[in-house]
C-alpha positions in Angstrom: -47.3 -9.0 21.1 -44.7 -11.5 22.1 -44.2 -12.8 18.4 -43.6 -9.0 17.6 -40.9 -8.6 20.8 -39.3 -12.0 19.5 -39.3 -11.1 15.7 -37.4 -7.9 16.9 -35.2 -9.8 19.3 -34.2 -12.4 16.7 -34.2 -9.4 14.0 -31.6 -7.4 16.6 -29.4 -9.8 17.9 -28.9 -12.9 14.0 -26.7 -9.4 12.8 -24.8 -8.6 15.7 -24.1 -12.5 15.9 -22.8 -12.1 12.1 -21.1 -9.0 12.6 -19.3 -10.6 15.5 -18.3 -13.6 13.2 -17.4 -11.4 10.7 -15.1 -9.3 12.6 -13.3 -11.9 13.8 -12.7 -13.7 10.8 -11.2 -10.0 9.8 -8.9 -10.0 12.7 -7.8 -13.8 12.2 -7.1 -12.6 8.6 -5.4 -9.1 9.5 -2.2 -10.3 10.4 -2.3 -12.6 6.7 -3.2 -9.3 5.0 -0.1 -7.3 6.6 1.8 -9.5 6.0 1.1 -10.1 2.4 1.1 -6.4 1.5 4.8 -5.8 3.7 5.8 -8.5 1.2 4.4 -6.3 -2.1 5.9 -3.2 -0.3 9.3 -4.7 0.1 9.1 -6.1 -3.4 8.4 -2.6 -4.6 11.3 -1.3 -2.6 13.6 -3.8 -3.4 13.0 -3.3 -7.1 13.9 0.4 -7.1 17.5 -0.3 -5.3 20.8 0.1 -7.3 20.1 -1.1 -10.7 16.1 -1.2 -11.1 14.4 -4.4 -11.8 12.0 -3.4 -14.5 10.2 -6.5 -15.0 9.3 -6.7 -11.0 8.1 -3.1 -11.8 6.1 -4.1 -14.9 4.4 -7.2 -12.7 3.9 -5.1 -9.2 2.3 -1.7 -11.3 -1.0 -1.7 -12.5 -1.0 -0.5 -16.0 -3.1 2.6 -15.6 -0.8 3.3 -12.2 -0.5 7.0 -11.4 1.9 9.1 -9.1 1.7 11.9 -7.1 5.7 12.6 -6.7 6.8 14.1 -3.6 7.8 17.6 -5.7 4.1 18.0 -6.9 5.0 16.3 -10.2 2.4 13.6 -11.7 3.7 10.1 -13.4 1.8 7.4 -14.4 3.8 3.8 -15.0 5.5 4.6 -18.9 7.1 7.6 -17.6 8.1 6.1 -14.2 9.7 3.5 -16.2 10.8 5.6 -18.8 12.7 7.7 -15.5 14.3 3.9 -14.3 15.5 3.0 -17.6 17.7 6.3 -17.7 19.0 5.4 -14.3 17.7 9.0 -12.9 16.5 7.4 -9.9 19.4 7.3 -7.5 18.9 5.2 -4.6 21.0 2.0 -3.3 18.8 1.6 -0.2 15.5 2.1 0.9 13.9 1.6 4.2 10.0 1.8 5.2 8.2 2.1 8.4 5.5 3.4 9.9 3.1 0.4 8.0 -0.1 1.1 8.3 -2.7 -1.0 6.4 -6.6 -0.5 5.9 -8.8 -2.8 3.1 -11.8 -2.7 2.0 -12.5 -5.6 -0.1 -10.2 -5.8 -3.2 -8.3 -1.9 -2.6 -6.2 -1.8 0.1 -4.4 1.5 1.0 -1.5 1.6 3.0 0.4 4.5 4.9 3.9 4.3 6.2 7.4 6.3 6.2 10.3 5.6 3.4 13.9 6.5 3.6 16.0 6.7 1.0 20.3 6.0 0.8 22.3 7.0 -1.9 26.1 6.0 -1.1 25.4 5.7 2.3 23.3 9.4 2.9 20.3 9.9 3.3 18.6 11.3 -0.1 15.0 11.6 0.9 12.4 10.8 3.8 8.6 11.0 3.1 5.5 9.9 4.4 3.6 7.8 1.6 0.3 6.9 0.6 0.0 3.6 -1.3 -3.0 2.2 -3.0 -3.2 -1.3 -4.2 -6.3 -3.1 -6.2 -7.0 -7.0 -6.3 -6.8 -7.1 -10.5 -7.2 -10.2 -12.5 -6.6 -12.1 -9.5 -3.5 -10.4 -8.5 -2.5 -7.4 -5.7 -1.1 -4.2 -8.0 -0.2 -0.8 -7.0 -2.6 1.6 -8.5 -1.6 4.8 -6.8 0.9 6.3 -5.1 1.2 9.7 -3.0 4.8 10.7 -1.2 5.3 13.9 0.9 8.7 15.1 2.3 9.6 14.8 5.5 11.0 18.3 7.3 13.9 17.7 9.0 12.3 19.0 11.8 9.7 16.8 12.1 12.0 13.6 11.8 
């Protein structure tokens, strides 16, 4: 009987001893992680400002990348690019906050607010979804999602 109460002792308390060391090895990396994926977000942003950098977009993108726009429109990463290259995005500044970031191995999806500034007003506000996948070594944005902002819920 006490090899039984010990078996399930030992068999209770080796995984919660792992899962503790796990978890914290999570939390000493969390701040690593946010930081890393502020970087890719900024990156993203800073390539879409004043005259688009389309080989920052080409690296950043995934090539099967798709778009939920915040109209309702779908894109995936030719016709986003396609939309840069004809200078029909219009924005000089861009502003994020709100970062939220969850991961789950090699995806990542991230939540936050961007503004957007066009000659010094402000063009848009919406919430966004991000999803980013660990491919061939390297963090790319897979997905993205953007909803519009009410002014009344600003």
């Amino acid at each position: 009987m006490r090899i039984i109460l010990l078996a399930l002792i030992v068999g209770f308390a080796v995984p919660a001893i792992s899962l503790s060391q796990t978890q914290t090895k999570k939390t000493g990396s969390a701040a690593g992680d946010e930081q890393m994926f502020r970087g890719l977000e900024r990156q993203m942003f800073d390539a879409m400002q004043l005259k688009p950098d389309l080989a920052a977009f080409d690296r950043i993108w995934a090539d099967d990348f798709f778009s939920i726009n915040h109209d309702g429109s779908t894109v995936d990463k030719q016709q986003t690019l396609a939309f840069l290259r004809a200078g029909k995005f219009l924005a000089d500044k861009i502003t994020s906050d709100e970062f939220r970031l969850r991961r789950f191995g090699d995806t990542a999806i991230i939540t936050g607010r961007s503004i957007y500034f066009f000659a010094g007003n402000k063009v848009g506000d919406v919430r966004h979804t991000q999803v980013w996948a660990k491919l061939k070594g390297r963090w790319q944005l897979v997905g993205w999602q953007g909803t519009p902002i009410p002014d009344s819920t600003r």
